[in-house]
C-alpha positions as CSV (number, residue, x, y, z in Angstrom):
1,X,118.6,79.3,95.6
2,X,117.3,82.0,93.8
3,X,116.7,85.6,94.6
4,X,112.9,85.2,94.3
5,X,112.9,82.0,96.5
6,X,115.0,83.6,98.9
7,X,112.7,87.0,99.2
8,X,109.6,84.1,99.4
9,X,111.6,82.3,102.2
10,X,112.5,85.6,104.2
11,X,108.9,87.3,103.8
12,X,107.6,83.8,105.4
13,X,110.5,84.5,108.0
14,X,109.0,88.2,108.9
15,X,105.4,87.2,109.0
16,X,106.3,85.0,111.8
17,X,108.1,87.4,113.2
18,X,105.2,89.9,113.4
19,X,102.7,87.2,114.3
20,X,105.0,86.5,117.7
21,X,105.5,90.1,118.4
22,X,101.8,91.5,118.1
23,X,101.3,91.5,121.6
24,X,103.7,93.6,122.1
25,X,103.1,95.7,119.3
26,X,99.1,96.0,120.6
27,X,100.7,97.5,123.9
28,X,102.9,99.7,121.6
29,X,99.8,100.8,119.8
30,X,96.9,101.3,121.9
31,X,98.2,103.7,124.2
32,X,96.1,106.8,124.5
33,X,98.5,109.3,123.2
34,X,99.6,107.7,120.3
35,X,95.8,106.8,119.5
36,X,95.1,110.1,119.8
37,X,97.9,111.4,117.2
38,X,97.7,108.3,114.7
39,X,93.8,109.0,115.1
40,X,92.6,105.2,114.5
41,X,89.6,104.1,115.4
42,X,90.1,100.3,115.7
43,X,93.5,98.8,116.8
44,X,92.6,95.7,115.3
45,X,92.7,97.3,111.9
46,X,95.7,99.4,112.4
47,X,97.9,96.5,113.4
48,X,96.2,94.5,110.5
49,X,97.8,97.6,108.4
50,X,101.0,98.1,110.3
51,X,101.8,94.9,109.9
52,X,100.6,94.6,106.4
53,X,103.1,97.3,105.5
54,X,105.9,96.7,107.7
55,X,106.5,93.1,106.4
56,X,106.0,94.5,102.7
57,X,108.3,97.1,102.8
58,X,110.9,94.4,104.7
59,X,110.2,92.2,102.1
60,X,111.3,94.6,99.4
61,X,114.1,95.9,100.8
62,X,115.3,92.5,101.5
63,X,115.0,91.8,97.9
64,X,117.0,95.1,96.8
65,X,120.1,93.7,99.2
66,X,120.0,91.0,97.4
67,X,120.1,92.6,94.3
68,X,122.9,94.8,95.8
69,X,125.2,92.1,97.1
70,X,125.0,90.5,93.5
71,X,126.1,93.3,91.9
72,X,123.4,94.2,89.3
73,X,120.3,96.0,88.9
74,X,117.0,95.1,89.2
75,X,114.8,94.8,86.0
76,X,111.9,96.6,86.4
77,X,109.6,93.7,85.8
78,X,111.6,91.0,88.3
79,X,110.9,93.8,90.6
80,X,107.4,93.9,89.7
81,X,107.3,90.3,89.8
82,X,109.1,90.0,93.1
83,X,106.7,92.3,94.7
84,X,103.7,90.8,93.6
85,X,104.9,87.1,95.3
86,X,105.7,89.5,98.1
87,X,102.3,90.5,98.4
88,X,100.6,87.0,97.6
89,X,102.7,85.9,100.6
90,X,101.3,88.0,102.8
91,X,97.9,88.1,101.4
92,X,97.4,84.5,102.1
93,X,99.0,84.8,106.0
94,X,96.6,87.5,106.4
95,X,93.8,86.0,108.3
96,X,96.0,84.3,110.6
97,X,97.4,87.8,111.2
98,X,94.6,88.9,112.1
99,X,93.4,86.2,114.2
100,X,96.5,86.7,116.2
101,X,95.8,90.5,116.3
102,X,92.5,89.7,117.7
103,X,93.6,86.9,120.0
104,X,95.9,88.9,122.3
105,X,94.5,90.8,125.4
């Protein structure tokens, strides 16, 4: 399999991930003192963010172990590339994202 199709496969992986854990991550979230430092307004757009980011950044790093374990660097446009699938991904799991975010009580 290749590294691209494997970074695909695990980004998938992590978007489930999120999507079962965002209850728990609303808790997490919407307390009053860390609403107060993170100043937010909506908590349905801050988790859309959060987890926006978080599985982007997993995604990436996931790919650059997987460049490490191989033994060779990453080219700047595979990287480019790879990140742009990455964000595709996630992109087009968004709205069910966010209709878990707005789901859970």
């Amino acid at each position: 399999m290749s590294i691209s199709d494997q970074v695909k496969e695990e980004v998938q992986r992590q978007i489930d991930i999120a999507i079962e854990e965002i209850p728990y991550e609303k808790r997490r979230w919407s307390k009053s003192t860390t609403k107060l430092r993170l100043q937010y307004k909506d908590i349905s757009d801050f988790l859309l963010g959060f987890e926006y980011g978080r599985i982007s950044e997993d995604g990436v790093w996931y790919y650059r172990s997987l460049i490490n374990k191989r033994r060779r660097g990453a080219a700047g446009e595979e990287a480019e590339q790879v990140t742009k699938e990455i964000n595709s991904i996630i992109f087009d799991r968004l709205p069910e994202i966010r209709q878990a975010i707005l789901k859970t009580d």
